[in-house]
C-alpha positions, 0 to 999 in steps of 0.5 A, spaced: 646 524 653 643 530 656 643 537 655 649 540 660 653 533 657 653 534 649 659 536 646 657 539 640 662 539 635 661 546 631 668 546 630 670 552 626 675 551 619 682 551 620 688 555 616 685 561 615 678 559 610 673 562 610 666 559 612 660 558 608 654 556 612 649 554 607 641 555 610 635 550 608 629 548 611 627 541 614 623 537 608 622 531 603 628 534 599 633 537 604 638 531 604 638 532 596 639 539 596 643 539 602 648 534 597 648 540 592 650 545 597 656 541 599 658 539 592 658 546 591 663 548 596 658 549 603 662 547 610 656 547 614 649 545 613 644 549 618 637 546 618 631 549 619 625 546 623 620 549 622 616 554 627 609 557 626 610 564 628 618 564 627 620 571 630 627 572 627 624 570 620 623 574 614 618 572 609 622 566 605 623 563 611 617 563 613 613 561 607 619 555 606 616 553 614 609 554 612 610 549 606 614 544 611 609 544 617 604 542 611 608 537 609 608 535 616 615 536 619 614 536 625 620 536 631 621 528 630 620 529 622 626 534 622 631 529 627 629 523 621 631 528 616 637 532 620 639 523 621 638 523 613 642 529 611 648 526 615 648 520 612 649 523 605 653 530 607 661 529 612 660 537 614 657 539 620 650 539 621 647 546 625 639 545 626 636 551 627 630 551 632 626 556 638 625 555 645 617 553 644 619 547 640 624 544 645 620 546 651 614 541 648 619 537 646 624 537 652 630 540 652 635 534 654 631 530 650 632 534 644 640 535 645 640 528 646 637 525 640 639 531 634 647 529 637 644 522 636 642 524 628 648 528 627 647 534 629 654 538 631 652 544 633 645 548 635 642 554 634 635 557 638 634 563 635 629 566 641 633 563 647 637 569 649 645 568 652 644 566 660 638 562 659 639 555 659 647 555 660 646 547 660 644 547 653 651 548 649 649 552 642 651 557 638 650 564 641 647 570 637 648 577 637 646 584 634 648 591 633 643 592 637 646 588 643 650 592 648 658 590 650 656 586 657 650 582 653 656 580 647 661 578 652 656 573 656 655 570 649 661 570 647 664 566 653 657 561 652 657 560 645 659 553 642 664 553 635 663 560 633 659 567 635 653 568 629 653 576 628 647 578 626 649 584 621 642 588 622 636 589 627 630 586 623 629 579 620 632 575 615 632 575 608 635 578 601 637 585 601 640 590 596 647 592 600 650 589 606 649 592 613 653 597 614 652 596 622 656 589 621 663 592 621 662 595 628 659 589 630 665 585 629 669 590 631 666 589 638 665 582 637 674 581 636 674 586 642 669 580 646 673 574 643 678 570 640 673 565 637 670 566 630 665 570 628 660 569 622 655 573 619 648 572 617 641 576 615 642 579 609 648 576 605 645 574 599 650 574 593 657 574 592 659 580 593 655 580 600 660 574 602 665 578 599 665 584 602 662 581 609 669 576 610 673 583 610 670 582 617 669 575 619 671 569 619 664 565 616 658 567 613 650 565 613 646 565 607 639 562 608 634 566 605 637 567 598 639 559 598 632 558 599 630 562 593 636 557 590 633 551 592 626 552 589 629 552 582 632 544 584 639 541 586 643 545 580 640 551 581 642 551 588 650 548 588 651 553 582 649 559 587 653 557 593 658 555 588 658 562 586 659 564 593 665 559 595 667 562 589 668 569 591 670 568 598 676 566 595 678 571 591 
């Protein structure tokens, strides 16, 4: 199967739910930890493989990489883990990657054996919107990004559009974005699929208050943090988010 033939299948929720994307990295104890994020209410799993000089992460995700790439997760690794995650998990599988994995890697290659895995969907943080249009993968825009850039990812990307709710990396913060309301406002002008949100949503009223506006969110650092604690400490913590996203 090559890149331009993939269907990924990132198919967004139906019945007006809203979606809890839950963010780990690739590792010895992600298939476990990824069970306990399902149990505790998670719709996706986004799975990192770790990069050396991830330009969209903040300082959580970057060190949860360092300790990954230090355990050897290199590309064939996190496709062995993704492949373990979905023998354990029935939701969708997004791997989360960047462009300088998949060059050394191939990009057909890459597309044709995170399918094989159980991959449903794809994110390449640093691989703009009109590069590589063969390869069908979840599209990000920022506030920073202008109406024609929102547009043309909008009709590129594959399941949802991932609204990045500030100009700046990821990581825990004290307040949502205040930018993400005009953000989604732009976005449902551009497109008629679901949005979801991430960086920066970390507690229960973030999701709360970010599903005034989207469809989804995307909680990665804060879930991290959560993992560190084991498997219960993490499925208490997005049970809490599932929790106040249907209030």
């Amino acid at each position: 199967m090559t890149a331009a033939g993939t269907p990924w299948a990132a198919a967004p929720l139906s019945g007006g739910a809203k979606a809890l994307v839950v963010y780990l990295m690739a590792g010895a104890r992600t298939p476990e930890l990824a069970e306990a994020a399902v149990e505790g209410g998670a719709d996706i799993v986004e799975i990192g493989f770790p990069f050396s000089d991830p330009l969209a992460d903040g300082p959580v995700i970057r060190r949860a990489a360092e300790r990954a790439l230090a355990e050897g997760m290199r590309t064939q690794a996190c496709l062995e883990c993704l492949a373990c995650v979905a023998e354990r998990v029935e939701v969708p599988l997004v791997p989360m990657t960047y462009s300088s994995l998949l060059e050394a890697y191939g990009y057909d290659r890459f597309a044709t054996d995170a399918a094989a895995a159980g991959a449903t969907g794809l994110i390449v943080a640093d691989l703009p919107a009109g590069e590589r249009p063969a390869l069908r993968r979840i599209q990000l825009v920022a506030p920073t990004s202008t109406d024609e850039r929102l547009r043309l990812a909008a009709r590129e990307t594959d399941g949802w559009l991932y609204l990045v709710t500030i100009a700046g990396t990821t990581g825990a913060r004290e307040s949502l974005s205040p930018a993400l309301a005009g953000l989604a406002a732009r976005a449902r002008r551009a497109t008629d699929l679901p949005l979801y949100a991430g960086f920066g949503i970390s507690t229960p009223a973030h999701a709360a208050a970010a599903a005034d506006h989207v469809d989804g969110v995307v909680v990665g650092s804060r879930a991290l943090e959560a993992a560190e604690g084991g498997p219960g400490t993490l499925r208490a913590y997005v049970r809490s988010l599932r929790d106040a996203l249907r209030a």
